[in-house]
FIVEX-276946 format. One record per residue (C-alpha): residue number from 1; residue in three letters; x, y, z. Coordinates in pm, 1 decimal, always signed. Layout:
N
PT | NUM | ALA | X | Y | Z
...
//
This chain:
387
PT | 1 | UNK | +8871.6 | +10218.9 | +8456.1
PT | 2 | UNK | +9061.1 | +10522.7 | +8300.0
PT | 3 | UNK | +9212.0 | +10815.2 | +8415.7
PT | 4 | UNK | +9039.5 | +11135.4 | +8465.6
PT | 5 | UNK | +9097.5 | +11365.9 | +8128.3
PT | 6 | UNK | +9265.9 | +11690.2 | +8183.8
PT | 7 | UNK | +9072.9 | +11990.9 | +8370.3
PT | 8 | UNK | +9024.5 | +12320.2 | +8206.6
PT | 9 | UNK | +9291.6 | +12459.0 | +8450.0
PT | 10 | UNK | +9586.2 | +12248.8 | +8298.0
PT | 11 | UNK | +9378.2 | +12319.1 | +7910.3
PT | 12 | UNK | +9422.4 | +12680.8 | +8013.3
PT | 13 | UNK | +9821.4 | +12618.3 | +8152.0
PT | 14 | UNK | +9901.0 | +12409.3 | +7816.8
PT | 15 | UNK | +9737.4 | +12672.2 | +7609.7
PT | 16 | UNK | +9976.9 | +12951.9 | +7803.5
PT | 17 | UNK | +10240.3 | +12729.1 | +7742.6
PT | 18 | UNK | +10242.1 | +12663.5 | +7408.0
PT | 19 | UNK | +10193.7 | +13094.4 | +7325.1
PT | 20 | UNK | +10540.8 | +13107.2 | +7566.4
PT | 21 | UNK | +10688.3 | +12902.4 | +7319.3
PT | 22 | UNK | +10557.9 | +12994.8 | +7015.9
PT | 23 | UNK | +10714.7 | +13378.9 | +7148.0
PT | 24 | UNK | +11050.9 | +13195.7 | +7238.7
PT | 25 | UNK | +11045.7 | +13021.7 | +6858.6
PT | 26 | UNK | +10972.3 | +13392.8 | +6692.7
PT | 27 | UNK | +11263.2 | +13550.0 | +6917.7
PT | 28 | UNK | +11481.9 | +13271.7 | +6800.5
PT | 29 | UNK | +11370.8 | +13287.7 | +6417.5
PT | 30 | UNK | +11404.9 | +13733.0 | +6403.7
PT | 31 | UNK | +11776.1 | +13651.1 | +6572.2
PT | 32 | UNK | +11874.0 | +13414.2 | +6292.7
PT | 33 | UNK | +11753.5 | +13658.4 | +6033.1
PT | 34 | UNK | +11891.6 | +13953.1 | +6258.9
PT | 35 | UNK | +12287.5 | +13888.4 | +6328.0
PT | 36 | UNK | +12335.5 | +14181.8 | +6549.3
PT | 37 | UNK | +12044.5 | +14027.1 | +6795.4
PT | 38 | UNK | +12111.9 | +14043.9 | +7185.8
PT | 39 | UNK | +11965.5 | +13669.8 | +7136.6
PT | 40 | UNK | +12242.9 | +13506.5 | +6898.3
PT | 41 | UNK | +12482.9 | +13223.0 | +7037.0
PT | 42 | UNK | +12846.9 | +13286.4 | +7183.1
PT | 43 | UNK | +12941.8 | +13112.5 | +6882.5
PT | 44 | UNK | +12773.9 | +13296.3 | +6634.2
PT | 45 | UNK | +12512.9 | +13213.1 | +6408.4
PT | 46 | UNK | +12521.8 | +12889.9 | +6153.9
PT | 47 | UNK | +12274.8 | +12700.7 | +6000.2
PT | 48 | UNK | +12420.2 | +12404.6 | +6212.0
PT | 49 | UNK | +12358.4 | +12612.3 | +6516.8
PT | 50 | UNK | +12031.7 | +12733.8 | +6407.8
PT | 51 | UNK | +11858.9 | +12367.4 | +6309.0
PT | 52 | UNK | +12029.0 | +12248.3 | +6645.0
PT | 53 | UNK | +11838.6 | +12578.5 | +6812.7
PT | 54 | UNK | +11470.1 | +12455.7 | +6636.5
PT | 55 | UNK | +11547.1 | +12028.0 | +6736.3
PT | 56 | UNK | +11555.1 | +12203.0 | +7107.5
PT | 57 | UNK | +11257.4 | +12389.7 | +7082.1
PT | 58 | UNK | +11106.7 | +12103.5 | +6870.9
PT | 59 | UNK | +11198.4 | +11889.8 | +7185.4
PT | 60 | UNK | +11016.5 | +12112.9 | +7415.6
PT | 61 | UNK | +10709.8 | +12150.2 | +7197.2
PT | 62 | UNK | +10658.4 | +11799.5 | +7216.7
PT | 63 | UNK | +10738.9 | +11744.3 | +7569.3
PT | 64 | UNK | +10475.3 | +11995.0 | +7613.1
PT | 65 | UNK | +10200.1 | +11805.2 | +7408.4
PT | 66 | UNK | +10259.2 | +11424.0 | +7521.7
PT | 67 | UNK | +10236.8 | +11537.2 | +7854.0
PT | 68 | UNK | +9904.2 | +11687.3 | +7810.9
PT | 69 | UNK | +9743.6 | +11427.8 | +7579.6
PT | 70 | UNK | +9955.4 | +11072.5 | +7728.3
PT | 71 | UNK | +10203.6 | +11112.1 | +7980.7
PT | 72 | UNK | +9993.7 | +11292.9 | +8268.6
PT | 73 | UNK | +9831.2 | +10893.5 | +8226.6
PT | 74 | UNK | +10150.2 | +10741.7 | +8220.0
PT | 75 | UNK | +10371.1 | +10936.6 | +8511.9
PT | 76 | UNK | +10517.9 | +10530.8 | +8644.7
PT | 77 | UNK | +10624.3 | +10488.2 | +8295.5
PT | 78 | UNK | +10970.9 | +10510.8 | +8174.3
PT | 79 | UNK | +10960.9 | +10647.2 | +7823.8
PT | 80 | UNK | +10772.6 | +10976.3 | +8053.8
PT | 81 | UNK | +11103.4 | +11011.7 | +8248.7
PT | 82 | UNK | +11333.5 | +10989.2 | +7957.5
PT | 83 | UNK | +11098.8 | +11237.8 | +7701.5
PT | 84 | UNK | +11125.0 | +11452.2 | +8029.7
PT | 85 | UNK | +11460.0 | +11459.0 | +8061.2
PT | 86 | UNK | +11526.4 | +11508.7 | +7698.6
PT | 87 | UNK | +11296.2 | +11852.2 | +7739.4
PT | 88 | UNK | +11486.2 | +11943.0 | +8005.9
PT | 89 | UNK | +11847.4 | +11865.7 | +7882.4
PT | 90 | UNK | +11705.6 | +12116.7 | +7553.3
PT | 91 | UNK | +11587.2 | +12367.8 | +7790.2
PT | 92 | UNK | +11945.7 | +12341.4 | +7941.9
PT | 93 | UNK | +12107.9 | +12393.1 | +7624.2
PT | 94 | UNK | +11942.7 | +12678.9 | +7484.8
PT | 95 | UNK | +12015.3 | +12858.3 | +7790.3
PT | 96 | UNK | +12390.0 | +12792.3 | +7810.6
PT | 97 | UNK | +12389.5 | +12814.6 | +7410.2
PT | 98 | UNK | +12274.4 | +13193.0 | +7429.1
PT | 99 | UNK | +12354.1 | +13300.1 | +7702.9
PT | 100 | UNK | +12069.6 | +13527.6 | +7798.1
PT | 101 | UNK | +11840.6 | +13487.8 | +8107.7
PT | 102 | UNK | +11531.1 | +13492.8 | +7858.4
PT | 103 | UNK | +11542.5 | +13122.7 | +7770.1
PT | 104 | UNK | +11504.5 | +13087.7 | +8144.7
PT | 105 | UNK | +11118.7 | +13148.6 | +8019.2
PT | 106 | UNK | +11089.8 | +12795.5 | +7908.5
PT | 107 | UNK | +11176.1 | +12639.5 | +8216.0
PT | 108 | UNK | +10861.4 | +12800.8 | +8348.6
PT | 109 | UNK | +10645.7 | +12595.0 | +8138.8
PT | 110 | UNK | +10881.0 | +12303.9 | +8175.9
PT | 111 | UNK | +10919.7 | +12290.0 | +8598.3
PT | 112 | UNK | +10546.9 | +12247.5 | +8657.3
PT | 113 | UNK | +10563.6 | +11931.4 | +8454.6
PT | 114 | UNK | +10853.1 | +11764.1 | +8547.3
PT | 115 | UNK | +10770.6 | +11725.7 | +8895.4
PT | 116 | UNK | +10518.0 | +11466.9 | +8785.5
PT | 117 | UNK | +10794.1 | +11237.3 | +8723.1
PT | 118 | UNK | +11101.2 | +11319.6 | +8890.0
PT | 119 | UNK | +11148.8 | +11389.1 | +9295.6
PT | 120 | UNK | +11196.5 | +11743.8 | +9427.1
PT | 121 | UNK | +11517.5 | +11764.3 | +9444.2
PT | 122 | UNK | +11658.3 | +11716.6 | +9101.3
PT | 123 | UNK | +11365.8 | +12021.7 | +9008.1
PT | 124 | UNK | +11554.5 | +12239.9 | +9300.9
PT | 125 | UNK | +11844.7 | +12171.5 | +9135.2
PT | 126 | UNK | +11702.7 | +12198.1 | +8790.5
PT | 127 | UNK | +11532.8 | +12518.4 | +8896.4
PT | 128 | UNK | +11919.2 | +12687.2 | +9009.0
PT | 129 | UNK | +12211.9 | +12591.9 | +8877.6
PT | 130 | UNK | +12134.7 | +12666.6 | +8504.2
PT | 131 | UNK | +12007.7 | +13011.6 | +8558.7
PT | 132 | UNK | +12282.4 | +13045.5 | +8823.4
PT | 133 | UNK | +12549.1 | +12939.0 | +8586.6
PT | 134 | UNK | +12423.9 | +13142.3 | +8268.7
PT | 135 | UNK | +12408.3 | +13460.2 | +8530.4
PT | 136 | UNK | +12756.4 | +13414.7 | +8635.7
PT | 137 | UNK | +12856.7 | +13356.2 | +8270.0
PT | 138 | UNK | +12706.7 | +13691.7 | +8172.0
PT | 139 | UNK | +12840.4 | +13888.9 | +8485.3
PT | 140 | UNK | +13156.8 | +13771.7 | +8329.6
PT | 141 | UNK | +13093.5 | +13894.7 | +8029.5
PT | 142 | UNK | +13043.9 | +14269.0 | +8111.3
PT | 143 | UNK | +12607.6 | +14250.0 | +8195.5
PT | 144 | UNK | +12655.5 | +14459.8 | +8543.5
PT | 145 | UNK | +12293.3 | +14311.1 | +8635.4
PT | 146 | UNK | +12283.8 | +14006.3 | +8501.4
PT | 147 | UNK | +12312.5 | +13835.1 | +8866.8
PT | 148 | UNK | +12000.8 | +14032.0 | +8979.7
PT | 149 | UNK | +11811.1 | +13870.9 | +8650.2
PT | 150 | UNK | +11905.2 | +13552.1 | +8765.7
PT | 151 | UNK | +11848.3 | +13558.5 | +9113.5
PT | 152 | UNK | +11437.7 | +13709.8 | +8997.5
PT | 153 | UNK | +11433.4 | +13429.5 | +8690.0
PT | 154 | UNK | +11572.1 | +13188.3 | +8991.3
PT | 155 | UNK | +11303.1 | +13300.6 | +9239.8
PT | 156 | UNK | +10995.9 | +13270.3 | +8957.6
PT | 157 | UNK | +11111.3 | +12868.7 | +8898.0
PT | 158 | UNK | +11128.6 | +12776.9 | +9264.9
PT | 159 | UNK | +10811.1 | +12955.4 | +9314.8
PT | 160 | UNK | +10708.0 | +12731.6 | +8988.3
PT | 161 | UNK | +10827.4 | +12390.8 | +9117.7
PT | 162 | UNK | +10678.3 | +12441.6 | +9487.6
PT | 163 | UNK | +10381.0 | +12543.9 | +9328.1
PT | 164 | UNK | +10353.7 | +12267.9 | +9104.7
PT | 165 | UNK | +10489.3 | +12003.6 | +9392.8
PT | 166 | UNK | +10166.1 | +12173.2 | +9595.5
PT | 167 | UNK | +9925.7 | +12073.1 | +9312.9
PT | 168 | UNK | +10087.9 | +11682.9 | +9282.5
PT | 169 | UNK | +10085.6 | +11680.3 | +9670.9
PT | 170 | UNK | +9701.9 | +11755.4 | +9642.0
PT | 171 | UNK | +9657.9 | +11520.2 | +9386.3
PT | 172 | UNK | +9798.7 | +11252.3 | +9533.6
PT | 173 | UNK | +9581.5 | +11328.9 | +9848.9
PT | 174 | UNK | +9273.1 | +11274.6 | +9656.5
PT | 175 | UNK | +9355.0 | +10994.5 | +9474.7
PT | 176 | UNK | +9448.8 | +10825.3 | +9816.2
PT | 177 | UNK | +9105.0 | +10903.7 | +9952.3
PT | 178 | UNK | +8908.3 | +10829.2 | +9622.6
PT | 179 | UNK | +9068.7 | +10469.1 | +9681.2
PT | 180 | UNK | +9035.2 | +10418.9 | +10016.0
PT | 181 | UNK | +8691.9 | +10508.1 | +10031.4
PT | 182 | UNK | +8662.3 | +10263.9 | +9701.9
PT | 183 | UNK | +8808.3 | +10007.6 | +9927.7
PT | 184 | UNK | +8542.4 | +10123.1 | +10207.8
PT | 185 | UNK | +8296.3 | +10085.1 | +9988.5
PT | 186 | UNK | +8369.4 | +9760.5 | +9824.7
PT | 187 | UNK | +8374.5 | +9611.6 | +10177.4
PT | 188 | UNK | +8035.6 | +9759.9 | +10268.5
PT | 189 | UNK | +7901.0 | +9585.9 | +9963.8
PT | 190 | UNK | +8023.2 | +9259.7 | +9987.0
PT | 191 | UNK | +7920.5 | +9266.2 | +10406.2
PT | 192 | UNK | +7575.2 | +9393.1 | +10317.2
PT | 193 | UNK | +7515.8 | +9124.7 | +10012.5
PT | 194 | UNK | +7642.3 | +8844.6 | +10298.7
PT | 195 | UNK | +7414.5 | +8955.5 | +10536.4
PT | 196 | UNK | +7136.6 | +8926.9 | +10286.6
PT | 197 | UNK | +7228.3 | +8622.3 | +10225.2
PT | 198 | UNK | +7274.5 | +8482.7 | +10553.0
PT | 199 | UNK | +6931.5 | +8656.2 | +10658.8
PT | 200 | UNK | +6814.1 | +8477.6 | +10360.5
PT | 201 | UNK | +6900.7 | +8158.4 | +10442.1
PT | 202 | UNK | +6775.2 | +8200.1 | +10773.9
PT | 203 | UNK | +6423.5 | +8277.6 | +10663.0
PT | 204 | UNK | +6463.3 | +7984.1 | +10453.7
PT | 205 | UNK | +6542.9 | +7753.2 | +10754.6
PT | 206 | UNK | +6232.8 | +7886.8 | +10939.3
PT | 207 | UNK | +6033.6 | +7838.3 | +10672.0
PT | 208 | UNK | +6140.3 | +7473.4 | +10634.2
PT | 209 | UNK | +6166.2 | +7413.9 | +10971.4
PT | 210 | UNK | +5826.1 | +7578.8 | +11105.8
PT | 211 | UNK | +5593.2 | +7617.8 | +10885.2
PT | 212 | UNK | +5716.7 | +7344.0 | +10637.7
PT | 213 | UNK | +5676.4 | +7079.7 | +10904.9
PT | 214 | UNK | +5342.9 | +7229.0 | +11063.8
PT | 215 | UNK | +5198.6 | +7149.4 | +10736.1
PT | 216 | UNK | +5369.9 | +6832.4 | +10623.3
PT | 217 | UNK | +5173.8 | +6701.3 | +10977.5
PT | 218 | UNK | +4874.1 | +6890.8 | +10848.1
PT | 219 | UNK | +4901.0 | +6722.9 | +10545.3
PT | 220 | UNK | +4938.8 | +6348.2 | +10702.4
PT | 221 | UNK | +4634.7 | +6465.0 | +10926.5
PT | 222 | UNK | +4389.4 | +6543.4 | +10662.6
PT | 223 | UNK | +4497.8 | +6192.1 | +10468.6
PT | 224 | UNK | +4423.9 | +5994.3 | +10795.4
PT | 225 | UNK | +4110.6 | +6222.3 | +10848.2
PT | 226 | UNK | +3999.4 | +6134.9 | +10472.9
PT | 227 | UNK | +3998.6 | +5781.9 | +10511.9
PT | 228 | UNK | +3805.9 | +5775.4 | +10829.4
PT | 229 | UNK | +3486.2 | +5953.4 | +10698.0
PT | 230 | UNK | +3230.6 | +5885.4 | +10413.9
PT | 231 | UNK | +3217.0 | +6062.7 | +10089.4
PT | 232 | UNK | +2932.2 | +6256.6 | +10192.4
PT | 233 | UNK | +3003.9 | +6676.8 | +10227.9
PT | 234 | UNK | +3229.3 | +6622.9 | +10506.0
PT | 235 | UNK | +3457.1 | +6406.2 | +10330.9
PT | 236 | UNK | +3439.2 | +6660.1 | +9996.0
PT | 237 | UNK | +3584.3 | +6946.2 | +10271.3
PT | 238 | UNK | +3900.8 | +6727.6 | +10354.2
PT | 239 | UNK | +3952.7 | +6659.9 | +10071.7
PT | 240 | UNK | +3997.6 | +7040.0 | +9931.3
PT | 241 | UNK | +4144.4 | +7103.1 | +10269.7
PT | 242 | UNK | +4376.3 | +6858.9 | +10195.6
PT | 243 | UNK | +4466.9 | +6961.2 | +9856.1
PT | 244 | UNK | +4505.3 | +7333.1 | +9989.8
PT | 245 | UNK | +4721.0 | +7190.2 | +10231.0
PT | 246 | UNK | +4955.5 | +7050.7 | +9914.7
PT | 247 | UNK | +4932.0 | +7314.2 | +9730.7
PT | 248 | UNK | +5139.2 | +7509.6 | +10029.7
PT | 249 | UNK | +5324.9 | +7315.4 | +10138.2
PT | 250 | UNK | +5437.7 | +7269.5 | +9736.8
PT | 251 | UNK | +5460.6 | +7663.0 | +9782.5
PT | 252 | UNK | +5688.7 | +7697.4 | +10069.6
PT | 253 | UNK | +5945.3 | +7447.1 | +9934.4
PT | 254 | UNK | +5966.6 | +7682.1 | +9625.3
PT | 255 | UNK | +5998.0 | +8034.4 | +9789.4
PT | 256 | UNK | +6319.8 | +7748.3 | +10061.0
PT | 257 | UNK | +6454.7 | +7659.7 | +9720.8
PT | 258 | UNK | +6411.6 | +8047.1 | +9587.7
PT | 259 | UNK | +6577.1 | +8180.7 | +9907.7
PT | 260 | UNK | +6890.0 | +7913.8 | +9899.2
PT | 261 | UNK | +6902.7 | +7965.0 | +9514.2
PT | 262 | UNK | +7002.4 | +8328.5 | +9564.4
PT | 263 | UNK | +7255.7 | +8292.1 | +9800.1
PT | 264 | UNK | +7567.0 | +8517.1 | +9565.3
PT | 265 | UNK | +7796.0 | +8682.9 | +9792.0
PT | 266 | UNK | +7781.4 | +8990.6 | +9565.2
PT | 267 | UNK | +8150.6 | +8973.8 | +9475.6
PT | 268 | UNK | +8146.9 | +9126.2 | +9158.4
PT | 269 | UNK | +7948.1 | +9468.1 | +9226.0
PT | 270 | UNK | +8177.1 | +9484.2 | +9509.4
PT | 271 | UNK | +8520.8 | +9456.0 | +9294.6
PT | 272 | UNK | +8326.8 | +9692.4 | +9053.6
PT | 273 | UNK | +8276.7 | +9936.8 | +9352.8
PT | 274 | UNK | +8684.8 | +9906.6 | +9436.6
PT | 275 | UNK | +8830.7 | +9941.7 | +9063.4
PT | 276 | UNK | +8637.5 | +10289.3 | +9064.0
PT | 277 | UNK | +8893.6 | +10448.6 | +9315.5
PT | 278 | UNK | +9180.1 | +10364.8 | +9046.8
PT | 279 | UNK | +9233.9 | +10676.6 | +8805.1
PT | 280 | UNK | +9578.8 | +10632.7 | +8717.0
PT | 281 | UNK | +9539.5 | +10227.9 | +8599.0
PT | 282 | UNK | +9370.0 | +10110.0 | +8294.7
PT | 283 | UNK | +9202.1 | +9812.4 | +8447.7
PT | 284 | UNK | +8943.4 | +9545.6 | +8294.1
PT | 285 | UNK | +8755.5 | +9323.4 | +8492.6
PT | 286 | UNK | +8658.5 | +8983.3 | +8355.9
PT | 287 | UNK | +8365.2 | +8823.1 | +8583.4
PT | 288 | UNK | +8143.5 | +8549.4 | +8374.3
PT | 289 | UNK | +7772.7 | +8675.8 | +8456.2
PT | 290 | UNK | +7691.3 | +8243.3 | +8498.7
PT | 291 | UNK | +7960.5 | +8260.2 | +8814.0
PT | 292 | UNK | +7811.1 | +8277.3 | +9165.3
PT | 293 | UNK | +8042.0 | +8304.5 | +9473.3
PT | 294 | UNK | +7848.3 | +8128.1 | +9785.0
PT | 295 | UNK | +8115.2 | +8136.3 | +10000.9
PT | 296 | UNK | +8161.6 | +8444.8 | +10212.8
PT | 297 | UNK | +8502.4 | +8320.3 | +10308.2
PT | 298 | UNK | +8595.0 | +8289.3 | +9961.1
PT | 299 | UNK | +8436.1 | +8605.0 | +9838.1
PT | 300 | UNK | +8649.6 | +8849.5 | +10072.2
PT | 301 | UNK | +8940.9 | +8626.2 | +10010.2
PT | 302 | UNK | +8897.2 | +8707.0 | +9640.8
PT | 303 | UNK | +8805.6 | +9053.4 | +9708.2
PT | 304 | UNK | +9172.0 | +9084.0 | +9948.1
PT | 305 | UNK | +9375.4 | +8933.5 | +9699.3
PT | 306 | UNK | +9212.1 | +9220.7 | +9409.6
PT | 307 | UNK | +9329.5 | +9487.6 | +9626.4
PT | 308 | UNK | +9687.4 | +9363.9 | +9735.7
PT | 309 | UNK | +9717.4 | +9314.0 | +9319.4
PT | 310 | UNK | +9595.8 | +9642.4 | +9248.0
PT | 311 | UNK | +9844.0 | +9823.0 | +9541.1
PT | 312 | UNK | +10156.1 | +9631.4 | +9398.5
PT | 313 | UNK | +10095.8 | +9726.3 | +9064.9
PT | 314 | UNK | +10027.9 | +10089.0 | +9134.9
PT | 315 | UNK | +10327.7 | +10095.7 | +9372.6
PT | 316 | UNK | +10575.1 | +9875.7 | +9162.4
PT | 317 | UNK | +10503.4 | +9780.7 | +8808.9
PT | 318 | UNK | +10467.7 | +10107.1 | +8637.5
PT | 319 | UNK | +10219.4 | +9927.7 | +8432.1
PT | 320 | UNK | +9970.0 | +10083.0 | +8227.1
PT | 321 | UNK | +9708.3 | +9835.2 | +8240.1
PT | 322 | UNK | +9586.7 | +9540.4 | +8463.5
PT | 323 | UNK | +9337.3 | +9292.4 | +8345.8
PT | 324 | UNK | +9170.1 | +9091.8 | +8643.8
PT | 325 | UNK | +8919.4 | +8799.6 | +8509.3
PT | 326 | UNK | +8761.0 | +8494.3 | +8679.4
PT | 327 | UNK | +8728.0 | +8151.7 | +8564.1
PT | 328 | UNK | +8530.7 | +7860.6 | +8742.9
PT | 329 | UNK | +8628.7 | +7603.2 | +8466.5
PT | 330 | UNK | +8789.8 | +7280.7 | +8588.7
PT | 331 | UNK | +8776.5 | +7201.5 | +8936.0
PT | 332 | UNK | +8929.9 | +7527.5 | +9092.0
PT | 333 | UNK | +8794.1 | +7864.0 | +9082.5
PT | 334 | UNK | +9079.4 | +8083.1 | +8953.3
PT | 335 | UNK | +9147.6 | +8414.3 | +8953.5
PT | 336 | UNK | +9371.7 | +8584.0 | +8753.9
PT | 337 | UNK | +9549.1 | +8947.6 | +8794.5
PT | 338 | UNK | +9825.9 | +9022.2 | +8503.7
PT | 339 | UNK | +9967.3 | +9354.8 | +8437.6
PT | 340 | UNK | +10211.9 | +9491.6 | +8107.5
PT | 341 | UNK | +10465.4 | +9644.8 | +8368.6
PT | 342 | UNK | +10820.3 | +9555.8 | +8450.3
PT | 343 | UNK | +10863.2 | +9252.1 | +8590.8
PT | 344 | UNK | +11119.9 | +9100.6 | +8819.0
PT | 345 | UNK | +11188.7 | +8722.6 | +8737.8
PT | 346 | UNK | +11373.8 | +8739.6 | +9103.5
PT | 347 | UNK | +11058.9 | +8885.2 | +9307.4
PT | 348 | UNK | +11083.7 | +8894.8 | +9692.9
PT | 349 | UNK | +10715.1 | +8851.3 | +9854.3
PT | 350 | UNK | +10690.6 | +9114.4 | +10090.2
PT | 351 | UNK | +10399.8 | +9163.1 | +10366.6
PT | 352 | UNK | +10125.2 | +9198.0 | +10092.6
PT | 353 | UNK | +10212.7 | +8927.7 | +9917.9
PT | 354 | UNK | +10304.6 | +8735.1 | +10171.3
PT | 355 | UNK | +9978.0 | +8749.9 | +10359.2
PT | 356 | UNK | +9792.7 | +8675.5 | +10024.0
PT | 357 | UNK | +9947.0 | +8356.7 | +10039.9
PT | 358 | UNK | +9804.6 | +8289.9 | +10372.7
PT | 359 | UNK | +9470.1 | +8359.9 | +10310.0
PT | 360 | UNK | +9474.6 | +8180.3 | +10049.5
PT | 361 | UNK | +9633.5 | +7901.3 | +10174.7
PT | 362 | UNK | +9418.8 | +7931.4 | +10469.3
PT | 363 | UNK | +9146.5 | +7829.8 | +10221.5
PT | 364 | UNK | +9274.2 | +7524.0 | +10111.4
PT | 365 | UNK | +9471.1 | +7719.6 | +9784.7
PT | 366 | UNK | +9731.6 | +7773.0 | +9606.4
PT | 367 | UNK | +9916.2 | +8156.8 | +9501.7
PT | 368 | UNK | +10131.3 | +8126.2 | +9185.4
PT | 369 | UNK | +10308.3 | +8438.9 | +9078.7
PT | 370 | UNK | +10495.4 | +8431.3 | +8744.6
PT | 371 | UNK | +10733.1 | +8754.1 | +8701.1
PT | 372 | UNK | +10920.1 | +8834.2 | +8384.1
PT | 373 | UNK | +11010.0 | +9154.2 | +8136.1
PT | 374 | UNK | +10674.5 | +9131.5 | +8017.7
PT | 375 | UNK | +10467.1 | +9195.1 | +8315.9
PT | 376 | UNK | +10390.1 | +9003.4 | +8625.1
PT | 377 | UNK | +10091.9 | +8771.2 | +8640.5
PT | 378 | UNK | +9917.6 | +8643.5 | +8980.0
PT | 379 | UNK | +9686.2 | +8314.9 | +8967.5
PT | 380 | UNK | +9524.3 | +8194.6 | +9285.3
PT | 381 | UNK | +9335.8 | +7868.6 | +9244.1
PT | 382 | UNK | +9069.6 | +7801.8 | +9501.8
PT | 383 | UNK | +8920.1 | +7416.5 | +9507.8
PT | 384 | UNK | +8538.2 | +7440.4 | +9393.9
PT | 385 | UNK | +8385.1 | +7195.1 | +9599.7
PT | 386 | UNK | +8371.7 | +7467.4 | +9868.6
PT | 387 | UNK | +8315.8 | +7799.2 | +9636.0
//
């Protein structure tokens, strides 16, 4: 399962984004050609100054475009947070640098982005104590109304980041209900295949029981009847009656055996039906087509222990992907949930995993969970003999 591409709303934003900058970069290029520009540094222009100018810009630029093409995927993942707070330290810069409200343009396209990875507020902050700062600087400097521009550039980035924490808040919303109701869902699934089973099995019984004896009796009947008459027409009719009588009674053991045969728990469209509620999880499910779960306990065992892995990994691992594969080799059915996120080679079970362990302990299991730099990897082992 991958995440959702972009919508045309944040093609439209990035595309708005990038003409901001490309304005900001010809502003910046006309000062370095221009030395008398309102725009050049306190420290006058240099070509140290100006290279230093375009690596901030450059910064931004591709802030700006991994965001929209990776890290909008990747918002858990570390190297998001840094390249974020690289942009953001270069947005800083430029402003102090020059000290003219205009670079406050850039954190416009900047705030919406960064509140995908850090908490609100550190983009309060963000949002006024540069502006603040390079408005007080200026004030200083003789610009009679350069604390007015700062308290309307201030206003326009808090308006950005509440915005923009709206929008995440939504977000989040929906992906909590698009996984939830995945979770409903799987459940339904895996009740409803049970109870097909079990209603299966029940018309199997019957059959065996009922009509299965009625015409194993039948059947004993007809040879006792066969051996008490001659071979005249009368004896001809037992016979085919009891032949008939074979023939379904030879029937009915093969629609039992058809019945009990098809006795899957439905498992796997059910853990299909929960890994569509992930959209921020690259996740690949591994489920041999020749494996059959007949056990109903074991089934939503299996199906618990999916979910509790897929919760810790979204909540904890900042892993990008999670690979979840079943194997019925050997004489335990295994199951197997590994992920490429930080691990933690001193890991404290908490509730979830915790009550993992009992269930599947409760089933005559075992729960091993091996945690390291490279990811954390969960293998429950469930004895076949009752799978």
């Amino acid at each position: 399962m991958h995440a959702h591409p972009p919508s045309v709303f944040h093609q439209i934003n990035f595309i708005l984004s990038l003409a901001v900058w490309t304005v900001i970069v010809g502003l910046t290029v006309n000062a370095w050609k221009s030395p008398d520009s309102p725009l050049s540094p306190v420290a006058g222009w240099s070509a140290t100054s100006f290279l230093l100018s375009l690596v901030a810009l450059a910064l931004v630029l591709a802030f700006l475009v991994a965001h929209e093409y990776w890290l909008h995927k990747q918002r858990r993942h570390s190297l998001a947070r840094h390249l974020c707070a690289w942009a953001g330290l270069a947005c800083v810069s430029l402003l102090l640098a020059y000290h003219t409200l205009l670079y406050s343009v850039l954190f416009v396209i900047y705030l919406p982005r960064m509140v995908e990875h850090f908490p609100l507020r550190g983009c309060l902050a963000l949002a006024v104590l540069p502006i603040l700062t390079d408005g007080a600087l200026e004030h200083m400097a003789g610009y009679p109304f350069a604390m007015v521009d700062a308290v309307l550039y201030i206003l326009m980035s808090l308006f950005v980041v509440v915005f923009g924490f709206a929008l995440k808040s939504e977000r989040l919303e929906k992906e909590t209900s698009r996984r939830l109701l995945s979770e409903l869902k799987a459940t339904q699934s895996l009740l409803g295949s049970t109870a097909k089973r079990d209603e299966r099995l029940r018309i199997a019984r019957d059959l065996h029981d009922s009509i299965g004896h009625h015409l194993t009796a039948l059947s004993l009947q007809l040879e006792v009847a066969s051996h008490s008459t001659d071979t005249g027409a009368v004896g001809q009719h037992v016979a085919l009656a009891q032949r008939i009588t074979r023939l379904l009674l030879s029937d009915v053991r093969a629609t039992v055996g058809d019945f009990r045969s098809a006795s899957d728990t439905g498992l796997r469209p059910a853990l299909e039906q929960l890994l569509q509620g992930v959209s921020d999880l690259e996740v690949e499910l591994d489920f041999p087509d020749k494996l059959h779960i007949d056990d109903a306990r074991y089934a939503e065992t299996l199906l618990r222990c999916v979910q509790e892995a897929l919760t810790n990994t979204r909540r904890h691992a900042r892993a990008r992907r999670l690979r979840i594969a079943l194997d019925s080799s050997g004489e335990a059915l295994r199951l197997t949930c590994s992920d490429d996120g930080r691990g933690n080679a001193q890991l404290r079970p908490g509730f979830g995993l915790t009550g993992m362990r009992e269930r599947v302990e409760a089933r005559g299991g075992e729960l091993r969970i091996d945690s390291g730099p490279g990811g954390t990897e969960l293998q429950i082992l469930l004895p076949r003999k009752d799978a």
